[in-house]
C-alpha positions as CSV (number, residue, x, y, z in Angstrom):
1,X,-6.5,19.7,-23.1
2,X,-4.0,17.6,-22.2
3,X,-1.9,15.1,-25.0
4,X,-0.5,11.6,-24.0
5,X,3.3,11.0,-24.2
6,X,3.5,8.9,-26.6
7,X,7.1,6.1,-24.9
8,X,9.2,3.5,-26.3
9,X,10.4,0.5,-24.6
10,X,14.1,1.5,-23.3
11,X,16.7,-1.2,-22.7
12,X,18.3,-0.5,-19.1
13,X,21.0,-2.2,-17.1
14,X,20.7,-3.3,-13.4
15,X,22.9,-2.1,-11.1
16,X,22.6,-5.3,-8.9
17,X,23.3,-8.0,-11.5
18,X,24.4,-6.1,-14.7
19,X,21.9,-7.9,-17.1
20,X,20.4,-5.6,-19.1
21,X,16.2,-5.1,-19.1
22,X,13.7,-3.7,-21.0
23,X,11.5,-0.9,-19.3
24,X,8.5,-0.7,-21.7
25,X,6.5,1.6,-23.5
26,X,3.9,0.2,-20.8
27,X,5.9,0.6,-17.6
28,X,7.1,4.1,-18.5
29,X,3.3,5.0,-18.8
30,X,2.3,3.2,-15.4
31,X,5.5,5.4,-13.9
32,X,4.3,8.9,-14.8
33,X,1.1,8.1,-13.9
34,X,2.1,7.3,-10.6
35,X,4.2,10.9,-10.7
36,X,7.9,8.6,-10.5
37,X,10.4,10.8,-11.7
38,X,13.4,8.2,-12.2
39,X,13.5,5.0,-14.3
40,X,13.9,1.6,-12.5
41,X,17.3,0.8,-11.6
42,X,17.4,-3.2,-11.2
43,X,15.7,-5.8,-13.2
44,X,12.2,-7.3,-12.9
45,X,14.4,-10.0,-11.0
46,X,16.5,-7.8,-8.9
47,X,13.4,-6.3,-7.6
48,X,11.3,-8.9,-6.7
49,X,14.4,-10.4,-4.9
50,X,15.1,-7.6,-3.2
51,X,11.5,-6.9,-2.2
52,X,10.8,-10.2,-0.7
53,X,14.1,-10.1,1.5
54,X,13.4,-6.2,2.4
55,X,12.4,-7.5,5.9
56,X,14.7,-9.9,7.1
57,X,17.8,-7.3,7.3
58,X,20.3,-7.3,10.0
């Protein structure tokens, strides 16, 4: 049998940009279903940025 972790929404802080994000009850579930052991790091903004400028490094 298995029992659903029941999350709350966590307020983080980016370490690009310092603003300070909420990683919901939502997300969290979405991230151990995918088997992601770490919380995100950087904002919703911060990683859309940083994803759409991934390829055009150096």
């Amino acid at each position: 049998m298995e029992t659903k972790k029941e999350y709350t929404d966590k307020t983080l802080t980016c370490r690009d940009c310092g603003k300070e994000f909420t990683f919901t009850a939502g997300e969290q579930d979405f991230y151990a279903q995918k088997g992601f052991q770490n919380e995100p790091t950087r904002c919703p903004e911060c990683r859309a940025s940083r994803k759409s400028s991934n390829g055009r490094r150096g």
